[in-house]
C-alpha positions as CSV (number, residue, x, y, z in Angstrom):
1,X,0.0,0.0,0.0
2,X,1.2,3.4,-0.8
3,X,1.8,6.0,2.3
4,X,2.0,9.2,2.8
5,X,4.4,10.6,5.5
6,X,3.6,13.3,7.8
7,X,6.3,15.6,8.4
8,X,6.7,19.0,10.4
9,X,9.0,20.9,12.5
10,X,8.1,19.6,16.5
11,X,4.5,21.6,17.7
12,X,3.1,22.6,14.5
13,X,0.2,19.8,15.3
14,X,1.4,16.7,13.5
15,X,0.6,13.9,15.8
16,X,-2.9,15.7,16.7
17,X,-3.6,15.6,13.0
18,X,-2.7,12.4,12.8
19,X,-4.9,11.5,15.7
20,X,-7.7,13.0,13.5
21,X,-6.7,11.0,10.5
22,X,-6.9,7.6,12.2
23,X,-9.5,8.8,14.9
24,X,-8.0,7.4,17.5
25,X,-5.1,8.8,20.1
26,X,-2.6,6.1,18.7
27,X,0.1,9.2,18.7
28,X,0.9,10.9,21.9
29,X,-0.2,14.5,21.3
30,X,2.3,16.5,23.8
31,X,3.3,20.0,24.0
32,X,7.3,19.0,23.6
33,X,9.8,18.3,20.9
34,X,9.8,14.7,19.6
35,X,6.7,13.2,21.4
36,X,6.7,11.1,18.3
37,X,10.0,8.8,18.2
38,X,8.8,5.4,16.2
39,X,6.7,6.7,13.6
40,X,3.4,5.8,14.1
41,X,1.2,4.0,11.0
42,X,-2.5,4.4,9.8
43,X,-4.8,3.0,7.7
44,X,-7.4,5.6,6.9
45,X,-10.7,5.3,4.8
46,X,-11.1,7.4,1.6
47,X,-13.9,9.2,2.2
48,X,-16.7,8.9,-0.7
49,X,-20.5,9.6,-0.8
50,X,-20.7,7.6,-4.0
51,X,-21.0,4.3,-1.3
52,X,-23.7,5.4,0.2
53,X,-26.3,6.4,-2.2
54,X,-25.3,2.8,-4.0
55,X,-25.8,1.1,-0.8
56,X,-29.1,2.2,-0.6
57,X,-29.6,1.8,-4.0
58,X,-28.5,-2.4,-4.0
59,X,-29.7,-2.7,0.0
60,X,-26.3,-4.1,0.0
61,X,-25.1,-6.2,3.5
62,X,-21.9,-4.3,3.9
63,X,-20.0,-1.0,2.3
64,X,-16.1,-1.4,1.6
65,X,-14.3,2.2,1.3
66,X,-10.8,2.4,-0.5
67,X,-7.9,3.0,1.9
68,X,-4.8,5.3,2.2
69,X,-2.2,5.0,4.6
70,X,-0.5,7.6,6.9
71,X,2.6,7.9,8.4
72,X,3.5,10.2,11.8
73,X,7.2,10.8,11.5
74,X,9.4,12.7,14.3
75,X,9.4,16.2,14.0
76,X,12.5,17.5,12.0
77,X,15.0,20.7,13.9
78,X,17.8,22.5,11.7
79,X,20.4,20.4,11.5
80,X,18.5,16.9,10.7
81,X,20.6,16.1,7.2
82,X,24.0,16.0,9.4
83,X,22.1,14.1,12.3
84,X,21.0,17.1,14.4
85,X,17.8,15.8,16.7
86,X,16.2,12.6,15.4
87,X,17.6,13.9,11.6
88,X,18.9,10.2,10.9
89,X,15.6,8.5,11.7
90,X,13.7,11.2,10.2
91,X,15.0,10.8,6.4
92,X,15.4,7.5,6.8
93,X,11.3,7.2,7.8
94,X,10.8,9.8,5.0
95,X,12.5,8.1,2.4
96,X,10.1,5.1,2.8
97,X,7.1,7.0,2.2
98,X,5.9,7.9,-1.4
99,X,4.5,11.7,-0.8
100,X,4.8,14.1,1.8
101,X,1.9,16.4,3.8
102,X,3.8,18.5,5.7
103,X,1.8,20.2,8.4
104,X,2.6,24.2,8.8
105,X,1.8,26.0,12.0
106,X,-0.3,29.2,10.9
107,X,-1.7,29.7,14.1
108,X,-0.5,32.1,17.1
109,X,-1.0,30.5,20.8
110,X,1.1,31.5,23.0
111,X,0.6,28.3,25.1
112,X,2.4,26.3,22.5
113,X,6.0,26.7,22.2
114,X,7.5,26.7,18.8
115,X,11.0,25.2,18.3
116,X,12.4,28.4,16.2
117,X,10.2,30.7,19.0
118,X,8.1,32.3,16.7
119,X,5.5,31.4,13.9
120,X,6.7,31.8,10.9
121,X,5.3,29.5,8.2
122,X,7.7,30.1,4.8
123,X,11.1,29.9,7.5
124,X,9.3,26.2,8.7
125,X,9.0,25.0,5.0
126,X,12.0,26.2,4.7
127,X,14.1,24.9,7.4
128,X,12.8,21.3,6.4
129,X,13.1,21.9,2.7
130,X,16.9,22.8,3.0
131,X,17.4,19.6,5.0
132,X,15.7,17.4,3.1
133,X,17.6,19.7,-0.2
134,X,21.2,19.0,1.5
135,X,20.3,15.2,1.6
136,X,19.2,14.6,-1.9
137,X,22.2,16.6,-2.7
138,X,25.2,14.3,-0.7
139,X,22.9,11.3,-3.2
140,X,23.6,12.9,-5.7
141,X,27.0,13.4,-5.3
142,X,27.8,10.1,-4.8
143,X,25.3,9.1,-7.7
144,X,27.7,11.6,-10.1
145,X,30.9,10.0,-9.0
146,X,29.3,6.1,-9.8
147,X,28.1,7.1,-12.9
148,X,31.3,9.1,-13.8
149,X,33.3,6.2,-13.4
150,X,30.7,4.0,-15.7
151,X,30.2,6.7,-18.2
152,X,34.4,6.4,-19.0
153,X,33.8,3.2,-20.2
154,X,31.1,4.3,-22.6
155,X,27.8,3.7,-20.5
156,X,25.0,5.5,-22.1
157,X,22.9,5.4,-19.2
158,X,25.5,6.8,-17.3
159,X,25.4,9.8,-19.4
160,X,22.0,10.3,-19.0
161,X,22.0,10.6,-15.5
162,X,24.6,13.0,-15.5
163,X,22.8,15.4,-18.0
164,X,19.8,14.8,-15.5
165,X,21.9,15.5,-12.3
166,X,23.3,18.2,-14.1
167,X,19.9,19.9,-13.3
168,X,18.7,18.6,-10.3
169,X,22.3,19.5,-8.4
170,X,22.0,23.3,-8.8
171,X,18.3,23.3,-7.8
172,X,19.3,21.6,-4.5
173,X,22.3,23.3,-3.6
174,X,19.9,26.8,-3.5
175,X,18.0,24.9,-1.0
176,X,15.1,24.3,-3.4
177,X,13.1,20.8,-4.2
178,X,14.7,18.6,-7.4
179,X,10.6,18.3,-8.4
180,X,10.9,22.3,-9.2
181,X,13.7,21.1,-11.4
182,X,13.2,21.6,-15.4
183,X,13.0,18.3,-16.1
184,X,11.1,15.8,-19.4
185,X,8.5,14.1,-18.4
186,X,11.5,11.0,-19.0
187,X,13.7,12.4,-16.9
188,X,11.0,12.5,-14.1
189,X,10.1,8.7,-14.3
190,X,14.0,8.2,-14.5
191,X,14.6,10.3,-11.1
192,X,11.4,8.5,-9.2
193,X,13.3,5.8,-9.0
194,X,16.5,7.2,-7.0
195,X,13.8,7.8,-4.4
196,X,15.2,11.4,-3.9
197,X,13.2,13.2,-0.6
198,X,12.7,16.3,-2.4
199,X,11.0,14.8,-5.5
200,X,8.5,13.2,-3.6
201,X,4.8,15.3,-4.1
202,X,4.1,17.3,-1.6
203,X,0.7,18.8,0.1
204,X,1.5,21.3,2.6
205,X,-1.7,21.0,5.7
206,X,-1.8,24.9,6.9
207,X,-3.0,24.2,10.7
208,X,-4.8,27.5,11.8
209,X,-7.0,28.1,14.6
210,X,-10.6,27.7,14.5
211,X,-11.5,31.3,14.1
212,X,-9.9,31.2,10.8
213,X,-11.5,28.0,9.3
214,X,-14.2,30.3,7.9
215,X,-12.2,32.6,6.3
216,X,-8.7,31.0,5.9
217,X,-7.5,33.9,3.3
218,X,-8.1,36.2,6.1
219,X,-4.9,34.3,7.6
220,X,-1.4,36.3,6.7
221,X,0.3,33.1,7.1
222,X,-1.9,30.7,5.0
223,X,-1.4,33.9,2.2
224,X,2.1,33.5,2.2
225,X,2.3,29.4,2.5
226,X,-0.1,29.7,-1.3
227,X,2.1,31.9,-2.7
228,X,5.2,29.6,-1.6
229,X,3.2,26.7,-2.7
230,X,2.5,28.0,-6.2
231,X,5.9,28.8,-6.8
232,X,6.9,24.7,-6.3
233,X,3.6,23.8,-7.9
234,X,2.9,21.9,-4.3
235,X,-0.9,22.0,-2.6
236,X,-2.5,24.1,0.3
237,X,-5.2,22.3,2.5
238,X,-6.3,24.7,5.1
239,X,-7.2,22.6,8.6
240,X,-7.6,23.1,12.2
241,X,-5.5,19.6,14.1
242,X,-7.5,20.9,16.9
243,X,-11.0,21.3,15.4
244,X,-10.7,18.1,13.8
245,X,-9.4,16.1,16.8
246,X,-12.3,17.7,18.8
247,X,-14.7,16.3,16.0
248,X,-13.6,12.4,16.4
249,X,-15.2,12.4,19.6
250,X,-19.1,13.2,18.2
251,X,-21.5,11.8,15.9
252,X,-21.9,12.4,12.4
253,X,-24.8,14.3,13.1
254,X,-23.0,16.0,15.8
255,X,-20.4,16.6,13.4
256,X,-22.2,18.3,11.3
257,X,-23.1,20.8,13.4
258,X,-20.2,22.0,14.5
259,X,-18.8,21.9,11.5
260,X,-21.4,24.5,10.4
261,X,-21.1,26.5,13.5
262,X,-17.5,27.0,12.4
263,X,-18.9,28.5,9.0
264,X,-17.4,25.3,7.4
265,X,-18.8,22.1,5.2
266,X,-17.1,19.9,5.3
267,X,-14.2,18.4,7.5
268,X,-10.6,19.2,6.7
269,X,-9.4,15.9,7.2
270,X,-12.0,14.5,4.6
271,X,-10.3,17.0,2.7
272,X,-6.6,16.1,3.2
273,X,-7.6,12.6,3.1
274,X,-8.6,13.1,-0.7
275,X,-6.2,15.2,-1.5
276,X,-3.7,12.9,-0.7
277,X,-5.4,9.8,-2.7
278,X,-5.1,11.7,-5.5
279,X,-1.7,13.0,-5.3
280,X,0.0,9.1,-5.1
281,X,-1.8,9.0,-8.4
282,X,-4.6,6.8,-7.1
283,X,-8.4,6.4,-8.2
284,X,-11.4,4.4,-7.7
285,X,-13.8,2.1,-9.2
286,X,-16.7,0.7,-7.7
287,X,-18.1,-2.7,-7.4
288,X,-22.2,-2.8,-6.4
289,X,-24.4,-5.1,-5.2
290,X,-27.0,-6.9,-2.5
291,X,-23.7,-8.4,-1.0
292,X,-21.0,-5.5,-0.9
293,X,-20.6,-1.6,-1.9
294,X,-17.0,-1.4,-2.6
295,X,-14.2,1.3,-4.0
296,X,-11.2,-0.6,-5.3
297,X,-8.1,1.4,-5.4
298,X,-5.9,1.1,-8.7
299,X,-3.2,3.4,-10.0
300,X,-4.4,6.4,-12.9
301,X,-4.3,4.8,-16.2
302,X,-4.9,1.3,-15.3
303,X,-6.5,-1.2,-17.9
304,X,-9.6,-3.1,-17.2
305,X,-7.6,-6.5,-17.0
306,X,-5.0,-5.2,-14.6
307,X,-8.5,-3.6,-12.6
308,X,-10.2,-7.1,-12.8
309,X,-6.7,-8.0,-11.1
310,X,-7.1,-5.7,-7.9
311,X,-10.5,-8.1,-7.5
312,X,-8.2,-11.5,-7.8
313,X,-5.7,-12.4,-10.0
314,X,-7.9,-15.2,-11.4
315,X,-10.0,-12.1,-12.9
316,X,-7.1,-10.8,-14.5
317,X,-5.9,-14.0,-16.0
318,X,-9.3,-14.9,-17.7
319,X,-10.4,-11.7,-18.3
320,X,-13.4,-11.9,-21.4
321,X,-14.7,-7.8,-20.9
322,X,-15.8,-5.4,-18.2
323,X,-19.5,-4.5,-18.6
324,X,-19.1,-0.6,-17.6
325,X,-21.8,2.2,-16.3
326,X,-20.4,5.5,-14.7
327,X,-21.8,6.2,-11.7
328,X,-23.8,9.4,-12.6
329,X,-25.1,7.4,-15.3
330,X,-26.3,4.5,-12.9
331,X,-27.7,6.8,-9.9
332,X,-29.3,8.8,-12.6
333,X,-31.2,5.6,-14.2
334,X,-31.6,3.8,-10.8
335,X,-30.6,0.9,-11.5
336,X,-28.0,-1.1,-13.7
337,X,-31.1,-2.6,-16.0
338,X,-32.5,0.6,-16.9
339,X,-28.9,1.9,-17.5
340,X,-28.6,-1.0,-19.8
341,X,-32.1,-0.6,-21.4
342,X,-31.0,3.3,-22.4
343,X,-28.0,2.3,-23.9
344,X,-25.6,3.5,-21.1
345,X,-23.7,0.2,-20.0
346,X,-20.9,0.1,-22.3
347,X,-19.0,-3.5,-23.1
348,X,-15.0,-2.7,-22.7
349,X,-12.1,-4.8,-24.0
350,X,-8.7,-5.6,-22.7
351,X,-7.4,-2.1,-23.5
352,X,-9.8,0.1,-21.5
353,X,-8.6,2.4,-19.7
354,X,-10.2,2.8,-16.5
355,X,-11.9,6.0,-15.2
356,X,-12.4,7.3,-11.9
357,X,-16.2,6.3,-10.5
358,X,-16.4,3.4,-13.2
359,X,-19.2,1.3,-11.7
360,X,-18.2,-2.1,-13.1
361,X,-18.7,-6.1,-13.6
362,X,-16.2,-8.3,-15.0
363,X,-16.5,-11.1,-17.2
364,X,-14.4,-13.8,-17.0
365,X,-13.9,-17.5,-17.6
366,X,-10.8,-20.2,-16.0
């Protein structure tokens, strides 16, 4: 399963998020540096109303959400990329993740000490950023001297990666992100796989109080984290760790309410949690029936043989067609039969590409 690592300097409200995320207090939420030491994991559910409306629709005996997993990682002090604090541990954990949601402190509360003793939220993304920038950078050294010596002896591949480094290295020596790098769409795929820190994608959770949930551009510091975001084509989710924590404790209905007496919709962490299916580059299709309502996760771009394969590899191996509806289509008729009587449940081969809310049955014969 693919994860997504939370990172932060210490008391920006990582571990409460991630209390949020899970809802449960598996992280110990304390006002002091490095409450978090082992990074703590989560399996949370995607949220998606699509399940519900075809539960009721099928009367189905259970619902099946698609999952994402989180990852609270120690907080990160200047000094981490030469083994300042827990910096070791931290890029080690990092490294094993495949995107990053780094939580930014954009509220004032004097209550809650900050590591650097002020709130600044561009000098926190920065102070990581340059560590993580300093790491990728002593890889790619060594990377540059390996291929060096292979490229002497005529190794094409060799060559390429130095025209590549030849990019990324000045990029990360100004302290910036290799994924801001001018790179081909080639070169990208070719870089993924050297698992460099700052290539990873990167949503950055702006934590403000609840006073400014209803108005978050009213914030100075969530201003100034979009504008540093645009620059590095990175996201901005705007959430209260403390709002949200306060919410696992009610009901939904509950939870509604308060939501709305914060002049909000919809939960934050709903929000993130989306956000961050989407940016590992995953989607869903959906499965429907008296016995199960399910969301199967499968990379963007996957064929229909390789999506009969998330099911059971048996699916995938005998795979005849997918018999396809999307879901507006199918809520909009009612029911699969009258989606198939007006022509809207479509007969796909083995090169279908799936698309996201694909309400599908597979046809297959061992």
């Amino acid at each position: 399963m693919l994860q997504a690592g939370i990172v932060g300097l210490p008391n920006v409200g990582k571990s409460t998020l991630f209390n949020a995320l899970t809802a449960q207090e598996a992280a110990l939420a304390a006002n002091y540096p490095f409450a978090t030491i082992e990074p703590n994991v989560g399996v949370v559910a995607v949220p998606d109303e699509r399940l519900s409306v075809l539960e009721k629709m099928h009367k189905s005996q259970k619902v099946v959400p698609a999952t994402v997993e989180f990852v609270d990682i120690a907080g990160l002090v200047r000094g981490a990329s030469k083994g300042e604090g827990l910096g070791n541990q931290f890029l080690a954990n990092i490294r094993e993740t495949d995107a990053v949601i780094q939580v930014v402190r954009c509220f004032e509360d004097e209550n809650i000490v900050h590591v650097e003793g002020s709130v600044d939220p561009i000098r926190d993304v920065e102070t990581i950023q340059i560590e993580l920038a300093l790491a990728d950078l002593a890889s790619a050294e060594k990377r540059r001297d390996k291929a060096m010596r292979s490229a002497k002896s005529g190794d094409k591949d060799a060559k390429r990666e130095i025209e590549i480094l030849d990019k990324i290295q000045p990029v990360l020596e100004e302290g910036r992100p290799s994924r801001s790098a001018n790179l081909t769409d080639d070169e990208r795929e070719i870089v993924r796989k050297w698992f460099f820190l700052t290539s990873k994608p990167t949503i950055y959770a702006a934590n403000v109080d609840e006073a400014s949930l209803a108005d978050p551009d009213a914030n100075a510091h969530v201003q100034t984290l979009r504008k540093h975001a645009e620059s590095e084509t990175a996201d901005v989710v705007v959430i209260s760790a403390k709002l949200e924590a306060d919410l696992v404790a009610l009901e939904p209905t509950e939870r509604a309410e308060y939501l709305q007496g914060h002049g909000v919709e919809s939960s934050g962490v709903d929000q993130l949690i989306k956000a961050a299916y989407h940016m590992l580059g995953l989607m869903s299709f959906l499965t429907a029936g008296e016995k199960e309502v399910r969301a199967w996760t499968i990379p963007v771009g996957t064929k229909a043989p390789q999506a009969a394969g998330a099911i059971h590899t048996d699916f995938e191996r005998g795979f005849i067609r997918a018999e396809i509806v999307s879901y507006n289509d199918l809520v909009a008729t009612g029911s699969m039969n009258a989606a198939k009587e007006k022509g809207l449940v479509r007969l796909e081969g083995k090169e279908y590409v799936m698309q996201e809310g694909d309400v599908v049955n597979f046809r297959f014969n061992v």
